[in-house]
N, C-alpha and C positions, 0 to 999 in steps of 0.2 A: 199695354194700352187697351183702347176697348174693341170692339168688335162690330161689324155691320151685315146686317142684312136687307136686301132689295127683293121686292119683285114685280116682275110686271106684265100686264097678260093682256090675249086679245078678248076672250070672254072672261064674265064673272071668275073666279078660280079662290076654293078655300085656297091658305098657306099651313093647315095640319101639319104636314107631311115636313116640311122644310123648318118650319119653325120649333117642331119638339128637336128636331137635332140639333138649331141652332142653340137652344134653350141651356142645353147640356154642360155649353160654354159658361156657363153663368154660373160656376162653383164647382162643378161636378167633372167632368174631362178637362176644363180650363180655368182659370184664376179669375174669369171677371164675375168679380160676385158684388160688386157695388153698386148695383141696380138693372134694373132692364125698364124698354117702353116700345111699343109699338104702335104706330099710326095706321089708318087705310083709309081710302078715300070711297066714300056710298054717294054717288052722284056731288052734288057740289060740296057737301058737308063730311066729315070725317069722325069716325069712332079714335078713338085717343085712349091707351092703358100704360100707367106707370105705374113703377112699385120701383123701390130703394132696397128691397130684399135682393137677395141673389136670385137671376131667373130659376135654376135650377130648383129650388124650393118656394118660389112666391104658390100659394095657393090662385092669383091672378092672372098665372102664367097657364097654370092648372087648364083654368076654364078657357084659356086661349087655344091647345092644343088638341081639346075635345070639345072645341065649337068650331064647326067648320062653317064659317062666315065666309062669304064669298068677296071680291074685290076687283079691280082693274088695275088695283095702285098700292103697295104698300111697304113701308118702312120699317126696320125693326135694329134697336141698338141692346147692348150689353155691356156695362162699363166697367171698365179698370181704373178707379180714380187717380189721375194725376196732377189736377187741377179742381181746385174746390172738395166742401166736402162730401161726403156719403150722405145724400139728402133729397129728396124730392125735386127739389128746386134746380137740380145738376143732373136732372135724369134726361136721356136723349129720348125721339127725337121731339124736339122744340116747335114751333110752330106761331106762326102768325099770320096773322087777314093782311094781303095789299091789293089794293083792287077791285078789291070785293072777290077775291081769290084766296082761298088758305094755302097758305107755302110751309111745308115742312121740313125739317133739314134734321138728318142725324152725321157726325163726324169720327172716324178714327185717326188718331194723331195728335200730334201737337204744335201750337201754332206761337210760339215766345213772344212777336210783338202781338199779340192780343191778350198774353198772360192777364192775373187777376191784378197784381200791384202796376199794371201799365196802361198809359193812357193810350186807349185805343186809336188807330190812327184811322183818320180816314180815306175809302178805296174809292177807286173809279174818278174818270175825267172829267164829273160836272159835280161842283160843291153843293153842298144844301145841309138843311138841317137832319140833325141824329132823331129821327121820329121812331126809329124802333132801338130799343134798348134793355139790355140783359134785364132778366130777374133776378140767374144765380150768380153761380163764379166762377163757370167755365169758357175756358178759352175758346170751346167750340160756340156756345151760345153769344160771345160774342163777336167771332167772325161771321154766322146769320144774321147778328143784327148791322153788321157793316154790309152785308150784300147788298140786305133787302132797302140800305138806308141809300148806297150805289145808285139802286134801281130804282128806287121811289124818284131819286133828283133826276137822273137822267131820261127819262122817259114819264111824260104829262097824261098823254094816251096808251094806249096798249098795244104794246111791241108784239108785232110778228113772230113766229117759233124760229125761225131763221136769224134776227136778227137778237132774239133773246138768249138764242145761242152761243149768238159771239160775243155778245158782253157779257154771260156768265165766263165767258172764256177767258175772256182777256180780266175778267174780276180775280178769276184764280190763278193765273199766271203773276198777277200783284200780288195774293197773298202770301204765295208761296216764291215769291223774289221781297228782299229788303228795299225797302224804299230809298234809302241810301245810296244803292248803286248803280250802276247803269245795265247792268246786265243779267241773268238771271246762275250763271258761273261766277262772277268776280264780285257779286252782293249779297251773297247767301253770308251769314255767320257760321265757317266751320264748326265751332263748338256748340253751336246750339241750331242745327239746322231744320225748319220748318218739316213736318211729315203732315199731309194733307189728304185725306181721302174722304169723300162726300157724297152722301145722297141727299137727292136734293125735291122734292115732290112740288109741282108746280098744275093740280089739280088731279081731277082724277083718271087720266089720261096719260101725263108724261112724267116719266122721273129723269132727272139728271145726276151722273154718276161722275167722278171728275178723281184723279189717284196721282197723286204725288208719294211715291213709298218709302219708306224708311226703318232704321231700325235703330235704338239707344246703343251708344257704348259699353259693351257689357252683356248687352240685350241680345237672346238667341232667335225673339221673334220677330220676324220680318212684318210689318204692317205695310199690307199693300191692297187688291182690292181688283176681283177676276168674277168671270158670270157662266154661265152656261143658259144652252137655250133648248127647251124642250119642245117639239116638235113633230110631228107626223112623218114617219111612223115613231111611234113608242117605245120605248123598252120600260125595264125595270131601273129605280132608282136607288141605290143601297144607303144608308146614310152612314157618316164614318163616327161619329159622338155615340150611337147605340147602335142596338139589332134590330134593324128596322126597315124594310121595304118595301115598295108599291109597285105593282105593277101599272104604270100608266096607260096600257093599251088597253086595260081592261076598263079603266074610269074617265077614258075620256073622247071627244070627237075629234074628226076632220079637223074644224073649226077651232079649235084647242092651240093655243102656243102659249108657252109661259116662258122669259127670264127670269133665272135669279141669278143674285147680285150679292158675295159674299166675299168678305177679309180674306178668309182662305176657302176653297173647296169644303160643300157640306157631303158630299157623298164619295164615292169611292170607285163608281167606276161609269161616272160621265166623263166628257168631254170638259174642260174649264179653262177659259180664253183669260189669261194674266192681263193687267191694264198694261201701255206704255206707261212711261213717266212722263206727265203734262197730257194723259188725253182725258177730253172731257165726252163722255158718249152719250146721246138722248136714246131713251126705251122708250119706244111703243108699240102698242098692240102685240106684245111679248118678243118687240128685236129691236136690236142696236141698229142706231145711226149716229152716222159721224159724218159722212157724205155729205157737202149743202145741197144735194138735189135732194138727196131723201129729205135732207129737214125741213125743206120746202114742201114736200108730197105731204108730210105730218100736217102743216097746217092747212091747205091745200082739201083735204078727206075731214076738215072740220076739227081734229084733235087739241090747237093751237088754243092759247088763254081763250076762256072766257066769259067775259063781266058784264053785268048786267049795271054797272056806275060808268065804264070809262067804255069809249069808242075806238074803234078799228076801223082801217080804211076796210072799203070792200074787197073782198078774195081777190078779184080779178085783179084789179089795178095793184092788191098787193105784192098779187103773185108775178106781176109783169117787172113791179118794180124790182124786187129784187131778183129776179134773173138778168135784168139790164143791168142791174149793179155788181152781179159774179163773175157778168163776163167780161166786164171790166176794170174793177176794183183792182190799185195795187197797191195800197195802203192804207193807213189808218184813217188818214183825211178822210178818202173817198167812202170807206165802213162807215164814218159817223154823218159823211151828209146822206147817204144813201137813212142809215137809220132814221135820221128828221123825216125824213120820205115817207117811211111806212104806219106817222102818225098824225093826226090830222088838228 
């Protein structure tokens, strides 16, 4: 299957350094040679490279490796085609405007009821219509366009990072349970079980990172989906696809944190924190949060959507709302009126 890479940072930060290792993967140390693409987010707007070559040889990969462009935010896929075919059109990561917000999303895995010959079902607790909808004919660009099609019905105004939160959550806890069953054990299809892992770019501030992991029958490679986070102090970072290392203490500040966000481990002698199965983590300002008090502090320091088309309550009242709703919430009911709350 195919491969991902995240990262996420407090300051500006090239991705040089992470990205030629990851690159490697794309024909050269690993089998995904069906394309590569990479997003970043430059204040509201976003720089976007695909090529359908193998990364390991795109000349586009080239110029990405020896252009140290800076970022706060960015995504980067490598595929092994399993669905659809070897084409532009199937290259990660994907992307679309909601909001007046670019949401980008790349996948490793595979997701059967979204296959190409099946009508895609629809997700999440408030119907509406399909306003985003595939180009190619991968299963991953159609599970994006069921999030984002989720989220568009469910929310009129602009959800709070806390509560965008928990409907990305509960969005992937349905993808990756069959809608058939009642439960997320006794509804899965043994033979053909969902493998889900995602990032998820939701401006240029927070990515969402979400691991379901799995592996084919047969299949020696485990897909699943772990990060490390860089930090003060520094060391050296070795990469494990070539010979290649940097000394971070020497090129960077105080001020300096970076996560990345990788299928497997790119270097060789960091630290690399494996996902659970079912966890969904937010990055910002180069660290994970799962906690709802942090993912309230994120929106809280200004990080949280922001659109210049749709309305937010103000900070205050938002942030009030939803800690009277944590500290009391015990289920689902009470999450969705509390979410009518944080829009106006």
């Amino acid at each position: 299957m195919c491969q991902l890479l995240g990262m996420n940072c407090a300051t500006p930060t090239d991705f040089v350094f992470s990205f030629s290792g990851f690159r490697q993967r794309g024909g050269l140390t690993d089998k995904h040679s069906d394309g590569w693409g990479c997003i970043f987010y430059e204040g509201r707007g976003v720089r976007a490279f695909h090529d359908s070559s193998p990364a390991a040889e795109s000349p586009i990969a080239d110029l990405i490796s020896n252009y140290p462009i800076k970022t706060l935010n960015m995504l980067a896929h490598i595929r092994y085609a399993t669905t659809g075919a070897v084409a532009l059109e199937n290259v990660h990561p994907f992307q679309r405007e909601m909001w007046g917000i670019i949401f980008s999303f790349a996948h490793n895995g595979d997701v059967p009821k979204f296959g190409k010959d099946r009508m895609h079902p629809w997700i999440g607790d408030v119907c509406g219509e399909k306003t985003y909808n595939p180009v190619g004919d991968t299963d991953s660009e159609a599970v994006f366009c069921a999030i984002l099609n989720a989220l568009h019905a469910k929310f009129k105004t602009l959800p709070t990072m806390p509560v965008l939160y928990d409907a990305i959550a509960a969005l992937c806890k349905e993808i990756v349970t069959d809608t058939c069953g009642s439960t997320e054990e006794d509804s899965r299809n043994p033979d053909d079980p969902p493998i889900f892992n995602m990032l998820l770019g939701v401006g240029q501030h927070v990515q969402f990172a979400y691991s379901w992991p799995g592996a084919r029958p047969g299949s020696t490679c485990w897909n699943g989906l772990c990060y490390t986070v860089r930090k003060p102090p520094f060391a050296t970072a070795k990469l494990s696809d070539m010979d290649y290392s940097v000394d971070f203490n020497a090129v960077t500040t105080e001020s300096d944190c970076v996560a990345v966000i990788a299928t497997t481990p790119l270097t060789n002698n960091e630290q690399w924190v494996e996902f659970e199965r079912g966890e969904l983590v937010l990055f910002d300002n180069g660290l994970p949060h799962s906690a709802i008090d942090d993912i309230a502090r994120v929106e809280e320091k200004g990080h949280g959507l922001q659109s210049r088309v749709l309305q937010k309550l103000p900070l205050p009242k938002a942030a009030a709302d939803f800690h009277t709703w944590y500290g009391g919430a015990k289920n689902r009911r009470a999450i969705d009126d509390v979410s009518n709350n944080f829009v106006i």
